[in-house]
C-alpha positions in Angstrom: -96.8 -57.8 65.0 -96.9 -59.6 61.6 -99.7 -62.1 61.2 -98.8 -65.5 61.5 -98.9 -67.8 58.2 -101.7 -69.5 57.5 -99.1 -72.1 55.9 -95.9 -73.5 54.7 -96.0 -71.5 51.6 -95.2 -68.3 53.0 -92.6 -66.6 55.8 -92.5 -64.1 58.0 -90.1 -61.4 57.6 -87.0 -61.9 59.4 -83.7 -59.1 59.8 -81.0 -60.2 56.7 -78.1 -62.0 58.0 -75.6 -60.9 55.8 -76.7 -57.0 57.2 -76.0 -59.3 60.6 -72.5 -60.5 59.3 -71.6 -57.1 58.1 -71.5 -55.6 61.4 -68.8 -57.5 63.1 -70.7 -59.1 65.5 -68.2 -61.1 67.8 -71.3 -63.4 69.2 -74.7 -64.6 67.7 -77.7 -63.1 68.7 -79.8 -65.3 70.8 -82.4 -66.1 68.0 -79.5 -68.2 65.9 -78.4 -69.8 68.3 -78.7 -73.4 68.2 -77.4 -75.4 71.8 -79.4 -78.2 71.0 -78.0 -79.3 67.9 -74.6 -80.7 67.4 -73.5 -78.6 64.2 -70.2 -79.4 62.9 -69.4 -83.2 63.5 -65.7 -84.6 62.0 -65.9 -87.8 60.1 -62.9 -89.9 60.0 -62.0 -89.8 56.1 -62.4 -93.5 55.5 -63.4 -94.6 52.1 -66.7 -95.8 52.3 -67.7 -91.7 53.9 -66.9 -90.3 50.7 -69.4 -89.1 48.5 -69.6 -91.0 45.3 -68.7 -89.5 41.9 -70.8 -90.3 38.6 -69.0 -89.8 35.1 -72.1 -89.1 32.4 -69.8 -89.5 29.9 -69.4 -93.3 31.0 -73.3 -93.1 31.5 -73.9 -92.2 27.8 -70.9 -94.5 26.3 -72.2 -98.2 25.5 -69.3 -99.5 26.2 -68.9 -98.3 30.3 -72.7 -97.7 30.5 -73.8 -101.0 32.2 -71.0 -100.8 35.1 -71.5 -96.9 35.4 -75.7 -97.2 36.0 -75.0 -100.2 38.8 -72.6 -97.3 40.4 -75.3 -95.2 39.8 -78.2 -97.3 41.2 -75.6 -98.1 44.3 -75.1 -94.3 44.8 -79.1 -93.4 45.0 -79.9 -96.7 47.4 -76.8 -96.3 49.7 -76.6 -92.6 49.7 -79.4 -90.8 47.8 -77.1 -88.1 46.9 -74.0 -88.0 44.6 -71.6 -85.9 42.2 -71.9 -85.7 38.6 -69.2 -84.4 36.5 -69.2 -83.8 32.3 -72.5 -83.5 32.7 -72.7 -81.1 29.2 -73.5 -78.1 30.9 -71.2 -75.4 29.8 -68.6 -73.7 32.2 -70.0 -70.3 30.8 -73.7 -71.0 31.6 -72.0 -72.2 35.2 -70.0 -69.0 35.7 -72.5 -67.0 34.2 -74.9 -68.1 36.7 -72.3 -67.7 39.8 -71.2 -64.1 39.1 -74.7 -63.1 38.6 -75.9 -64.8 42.3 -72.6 -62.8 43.4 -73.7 -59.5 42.1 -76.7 -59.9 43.8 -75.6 -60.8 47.2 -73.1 -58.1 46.5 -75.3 -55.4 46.2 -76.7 -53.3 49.4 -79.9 -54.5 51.5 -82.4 -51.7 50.2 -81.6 -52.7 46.5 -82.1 -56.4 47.3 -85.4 -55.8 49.1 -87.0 -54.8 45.8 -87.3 -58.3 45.1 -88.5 -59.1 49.0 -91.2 -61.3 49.5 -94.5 -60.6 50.4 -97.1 -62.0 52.4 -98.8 -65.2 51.0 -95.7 -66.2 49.0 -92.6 -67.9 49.7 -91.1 -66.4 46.6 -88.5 -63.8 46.7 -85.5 -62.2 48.6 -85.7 -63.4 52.3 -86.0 -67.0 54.5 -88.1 -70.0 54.2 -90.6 -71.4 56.7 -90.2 -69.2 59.3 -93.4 -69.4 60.8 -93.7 -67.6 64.5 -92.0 -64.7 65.7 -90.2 -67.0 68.4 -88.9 -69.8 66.1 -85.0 -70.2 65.9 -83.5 -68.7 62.6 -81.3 -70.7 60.5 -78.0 -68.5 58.8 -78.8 -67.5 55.8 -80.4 -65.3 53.1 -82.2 -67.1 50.1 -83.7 -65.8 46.9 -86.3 -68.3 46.5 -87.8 -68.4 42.5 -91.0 -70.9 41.4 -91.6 -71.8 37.7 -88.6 -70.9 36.4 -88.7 -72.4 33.1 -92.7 -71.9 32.5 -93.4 -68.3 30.8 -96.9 -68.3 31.4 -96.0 -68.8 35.3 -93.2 -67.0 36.6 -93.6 -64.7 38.2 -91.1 -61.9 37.2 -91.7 -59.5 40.2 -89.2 -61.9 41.8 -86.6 -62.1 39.4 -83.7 -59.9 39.7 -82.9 -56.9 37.3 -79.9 -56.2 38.9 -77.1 -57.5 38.3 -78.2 -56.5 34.8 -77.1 -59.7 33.3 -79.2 -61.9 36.0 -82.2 -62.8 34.2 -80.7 -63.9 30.8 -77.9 -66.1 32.6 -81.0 -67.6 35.2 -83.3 -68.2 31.6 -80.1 -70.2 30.4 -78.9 -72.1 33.7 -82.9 -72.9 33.9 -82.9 -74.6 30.1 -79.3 -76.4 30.8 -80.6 -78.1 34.2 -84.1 -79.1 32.8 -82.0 -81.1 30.3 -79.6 -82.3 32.3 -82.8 -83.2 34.8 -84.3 -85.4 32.0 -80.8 -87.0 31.1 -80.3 -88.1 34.8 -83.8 -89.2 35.6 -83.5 -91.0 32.5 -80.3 -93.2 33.9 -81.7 -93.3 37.5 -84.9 -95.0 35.6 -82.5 -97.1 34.0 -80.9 -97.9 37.2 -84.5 -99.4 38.6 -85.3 -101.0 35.7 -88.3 -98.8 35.1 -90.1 -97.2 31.7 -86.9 -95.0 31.7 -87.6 -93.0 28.4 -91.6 -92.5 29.2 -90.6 -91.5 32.9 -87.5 -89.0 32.1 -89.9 -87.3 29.4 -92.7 -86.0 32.2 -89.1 -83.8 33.4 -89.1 -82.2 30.1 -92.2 -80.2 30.3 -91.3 -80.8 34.5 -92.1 -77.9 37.0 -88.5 -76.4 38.2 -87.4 -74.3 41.2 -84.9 -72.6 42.7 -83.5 -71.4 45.9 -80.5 -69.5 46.4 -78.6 -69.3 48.7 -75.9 -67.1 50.7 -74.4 -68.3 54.2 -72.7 -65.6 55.4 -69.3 -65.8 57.6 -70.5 -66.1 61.1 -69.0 -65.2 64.1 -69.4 -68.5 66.2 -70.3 -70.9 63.0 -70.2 -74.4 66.0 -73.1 -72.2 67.6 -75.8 -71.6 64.6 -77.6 -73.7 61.5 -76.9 -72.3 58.1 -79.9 -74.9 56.8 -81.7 -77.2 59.2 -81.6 -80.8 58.4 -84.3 -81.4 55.7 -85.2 -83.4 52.9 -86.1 -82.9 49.4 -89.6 -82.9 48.6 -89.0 -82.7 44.4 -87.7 -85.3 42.4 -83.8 -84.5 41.7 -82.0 -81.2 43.5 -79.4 -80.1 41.3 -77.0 -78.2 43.3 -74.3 -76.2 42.1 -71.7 -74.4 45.1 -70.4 -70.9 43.6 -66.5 -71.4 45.7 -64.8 -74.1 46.9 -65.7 -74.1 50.3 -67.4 -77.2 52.2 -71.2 -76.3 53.8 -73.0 -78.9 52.7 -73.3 -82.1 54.5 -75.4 -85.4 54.3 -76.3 -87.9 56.8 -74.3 -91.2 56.4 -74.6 -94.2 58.4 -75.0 -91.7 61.7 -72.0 -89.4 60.2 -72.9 -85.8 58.6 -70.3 -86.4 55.9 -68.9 -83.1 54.0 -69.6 -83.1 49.9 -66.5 -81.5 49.1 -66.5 -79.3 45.6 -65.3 -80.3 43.2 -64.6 -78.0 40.4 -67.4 -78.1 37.4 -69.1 -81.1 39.4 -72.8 -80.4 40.2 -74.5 -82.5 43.3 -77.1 -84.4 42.6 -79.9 -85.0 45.5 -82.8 -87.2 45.5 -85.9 -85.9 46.7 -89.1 -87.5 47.9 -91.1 -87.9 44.5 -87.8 -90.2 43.9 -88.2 -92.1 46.7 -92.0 -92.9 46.0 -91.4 -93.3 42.5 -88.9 -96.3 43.3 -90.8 -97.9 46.4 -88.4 -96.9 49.1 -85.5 -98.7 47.0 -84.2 -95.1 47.3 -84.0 -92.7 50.0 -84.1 -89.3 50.0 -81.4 -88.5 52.5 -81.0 -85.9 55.4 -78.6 -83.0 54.3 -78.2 -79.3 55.9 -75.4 -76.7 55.7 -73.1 -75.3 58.4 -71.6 -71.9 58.2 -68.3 -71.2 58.5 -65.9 -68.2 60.4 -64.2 -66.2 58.0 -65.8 -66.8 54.8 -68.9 -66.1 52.7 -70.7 -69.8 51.0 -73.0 -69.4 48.1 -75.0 -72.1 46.5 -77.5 -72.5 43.7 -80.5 -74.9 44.2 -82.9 -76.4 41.3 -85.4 -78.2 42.6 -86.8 -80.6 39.7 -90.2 -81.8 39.0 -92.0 -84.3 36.9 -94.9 -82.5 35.2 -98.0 -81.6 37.1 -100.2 -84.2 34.4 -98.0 -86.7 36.6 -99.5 -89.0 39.1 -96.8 -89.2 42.5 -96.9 -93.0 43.2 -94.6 -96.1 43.0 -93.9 -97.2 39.3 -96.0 -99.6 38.2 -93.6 -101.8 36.7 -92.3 -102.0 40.8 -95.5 -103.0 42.1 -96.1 -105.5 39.1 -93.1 -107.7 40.4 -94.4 -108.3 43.5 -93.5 -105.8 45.9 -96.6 -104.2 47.4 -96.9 -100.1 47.2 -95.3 -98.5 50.6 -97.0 -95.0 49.3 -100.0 -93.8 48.7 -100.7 -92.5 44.5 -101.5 -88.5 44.5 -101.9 -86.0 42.0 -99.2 -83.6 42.3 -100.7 -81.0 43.3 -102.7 -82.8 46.2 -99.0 -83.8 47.2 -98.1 -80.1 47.2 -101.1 -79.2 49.3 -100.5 -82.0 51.8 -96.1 -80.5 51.9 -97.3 -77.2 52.8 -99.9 -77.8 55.0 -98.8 -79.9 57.3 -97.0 -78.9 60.5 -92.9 -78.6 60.5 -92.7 -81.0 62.8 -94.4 -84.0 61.2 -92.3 -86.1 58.9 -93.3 -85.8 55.6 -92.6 -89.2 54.4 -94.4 -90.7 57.2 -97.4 -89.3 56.7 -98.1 -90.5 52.9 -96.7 -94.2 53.8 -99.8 -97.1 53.3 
């Protein structure tokens, strides 16, 4: 029997589900199945469900700027999630980046397991937070990678040789979101009325993750989680979806609301170092993914930090006006300690509240 973790930052090993998927199962074993959760939930397609849609070119032109960072600022305090399109990233560095995660996924288990992880780590091919041999398992494989942009600490074990190509596209993807990070946290900033130049610059030098992510087709998708309802811990997720096909969904108003692809468009998540940083006036918001019956979903996660000279705590100028601090100030790496030590079950948030 494996030993159980001694924390959230590392999993036990769990059977692949795409090995699962492969051999025509017509049911879900017991172990994904979740009864207790309502999984796929229609939402009447009214206009005030739909996900809203930022233009950066309107962000960065003076001209729209002003009207464009109110819809901006509405998007993060109504939804804490929205769609970004000519954002400057390439389409090369885009579909670089998806046919290398599809190679990958593509190739066969034992190949895959050379970049499994191991005990102690949460890196690597396999699933997150699976921490007792009876918990329910969630539909998916993940490659999850930490540092990705800092030489000194990646860890290359982790990183894919094969597809061939999947290292140099990840090194380029890695550069193209950290700027993109900076330019968005920058407007978000703006959006507040916050230091926005001094507070997008601590995402330069900023700590980035990944996780990706395959949901494979699954025989009774109403029956089984492809991603449990979370939230974000970081600052901004940056997700891009490598088809066109709906899995990710985000709690609105008591609806789980599809964020339909759009072609190009990257998602844009707040996470909980957002949320602090602007005193609760944004939320990070409840997302998950669902699987779906006849076809394979793969998405591409970066999870981006300020950097770890950073102090997580309101921003000042918030607290200055009169509002008092809802959260407690920590060093980034106490915040860390206090994510992955806690117990799944306790609300994150909650517990660093005042």
């Amino acid at each position: 029997m494996a030993v159980a973790p001694k924390s959230l930052e590392w999993s036990l090993p769990v059977p692949s589900v795409q090995e699962l998927a492969i051999r025509g199962l017509h049911t879900v074993p017991p172990r994904y199945v979740r009864d207790d959760m309502d999984i796929i939930i229609t939402v009447p397609s009214e206009p005030s469900l739909r996900v809203p849609l930022i233009d950066m070119t309107k962000l960065v032109n003076p001209d729209s700027q002003e009207q464009e960072i109110q819809r901006l600022h509405s998007a993060c305090k109504e939804w804490g999630l929205f769609q970004i399109i000519n954002h400057g990233v390439s389409d090369e560095s885009l579909s670089n980046m998806k046919e290398q995660v599809q190679g990958f996924f593509d190739l066969p288990l034992q190949e895959k397991k050379r970049w499994a992880q191991k005990p102690g780590s949460l890196e690597g091919y396999g699933q997150a937070f699976v921490t007792s041999e009876e918990q329910k398992l969630e539909w998916n494989d993940m490659i999850f990678l930490k540092n990705i942009r800092s030489l000194q600490d990646r860890n290359l074990n982790f990183w894919p040789e094969n597809p061939p190509e999947f290292r140099k596209s990840l090194e380029t993807y890695s550069e193209d979101m950290s700027r993109l990070a900076v330019s968005i946290t920058r407007f978000i900033a703006m959006g507040l009325g916050v230091e926005a130049q001094q507070y997008s610059e601590t995402y330069r030098e900023g700590v980035y993750n990944m996780r990706i992510n395959c949901y494979p087709p699954c025989p009774e998708p109403e029956r089984v989680s492809g991603l449990n309802p979370h939230t974000d811990i970081n600052g901004i997720t940056l997700l891009l979806e490598c088809g066109d096909m709906a899995g990710l969904q985000v709690l609105k108003d008591g609806h789980w609301v599809f964020v339909e692809p759009i072609n190009g468009a990257l998602v844009v998540n707040l996470g909980h170092v957002m949320e602090i940083m602007s005193n609760g006036i944004y939320k990070a918001p409840d997302h998950r993914a669902v699987a779906n019956k006849s076809k394979q979903r793969l998405s591409i996660a970066t999870f981006c930090n300020p950097n770890s000279s950073v102090d997580i705590g309101p921003a000042e100028k918030l607290i200055k006006s009169g509002s008092p601090p809802l959260f407690r100030t920590l060093k980034i790496e106490e915040y860390l300690q206090h994510f992955y030590n806690r117990k799944l079950e306790v609300s994150f948030i909650d517990s660093l509240k005042i």
